[in-house]
Each structure stands twice: as structure tokens, then as C-alpha cells.
N, C-alpha and C positions, 0 to 999 in steps of 0.2 A: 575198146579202151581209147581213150584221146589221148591222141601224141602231142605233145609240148612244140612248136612252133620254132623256130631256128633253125640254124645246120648246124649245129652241134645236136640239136633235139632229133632231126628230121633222121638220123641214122639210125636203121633198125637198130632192134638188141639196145637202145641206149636205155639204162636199168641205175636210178636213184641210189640202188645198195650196194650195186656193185660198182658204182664210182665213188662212193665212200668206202668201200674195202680199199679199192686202188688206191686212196691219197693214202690211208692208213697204212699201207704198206712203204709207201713212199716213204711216209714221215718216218715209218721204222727205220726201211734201210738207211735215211740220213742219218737218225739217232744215233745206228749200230756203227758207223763210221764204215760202213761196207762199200762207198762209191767215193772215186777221185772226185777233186774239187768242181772239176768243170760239169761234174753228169751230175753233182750236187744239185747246181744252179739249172740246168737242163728240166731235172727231175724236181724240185720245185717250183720253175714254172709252170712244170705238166698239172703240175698238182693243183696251184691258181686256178689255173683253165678249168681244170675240173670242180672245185670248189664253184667257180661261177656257174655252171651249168647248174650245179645242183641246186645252186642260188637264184637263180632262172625257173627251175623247175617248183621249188617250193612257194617261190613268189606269183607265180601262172596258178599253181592249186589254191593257194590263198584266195585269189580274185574268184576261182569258181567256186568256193565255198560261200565267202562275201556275195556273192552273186544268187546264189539258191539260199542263203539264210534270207536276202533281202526280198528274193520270190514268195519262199514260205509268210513272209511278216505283210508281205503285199495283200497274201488272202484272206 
């Protein structure tokens, strides 16, 4: 398997689905009103960070697909 490039990427166990569970959960407990103001903003920027990685990640597999469509269309 190729691992995604960065240090957010480069930490084992780093897994696409399961950092969109994390924000989803996140965005619950905001929703639910379950966290004081300040772990709100704490906890929403967790969630950014993690949205960027993911955003990182899907934009790396794009260019490898772009990358082997354009191989395939080479031959």
C-alpha cells in the first residue's frame, strides 16, 4: 500500500474512514450541545485538520489515477 506523504500522512494507522468517523462524531457532539464553548472551538478545529488530511489524501489518489489513466492512454 502507498502511504500519502506528509506528517499528518506519514503516522502509521492513518485510515481515510476513520478520520471521517472522527469529524462525524465531532460535528455530533457540537450538534448535541454536549461540549462547553471553549472544547466547541478546540473540537472544530480538530475536525479542520482532519478534513484537510482527508483533503490531502483524496487529492494524492486523484493525481495517481490521472497518472495511470494517462499511462494506459499513452499505449
Amino acid at each position: 500500500m502507498v502511504k500519502r506523504k506528509g506528517a499528518s500522512s506519514s503516522e502509521e494507522g492513518w485510515n481515510y474512514e476513520a478520520k471521517v468517523a472522527e469529524i462525524e462524531g465531532i460535528i455530533a457532539r457540537i450538534e448535541a450541545g454536549e461540549l462547553e464553548l471553549e472544547a466547541v472551538f478546540d473540537q472544530f478545529a480538530t475536525a479542520v485538520e482532519y478534513l484537510r488530511q482527508c483533503e490531502g489524501f483524496l487529492q494524492q489518489r486523484q493525481q495517481q489515477v490521472d497518472l495511470l489513466i494517462e499511462t494506459l492512454s499513452d499505449e
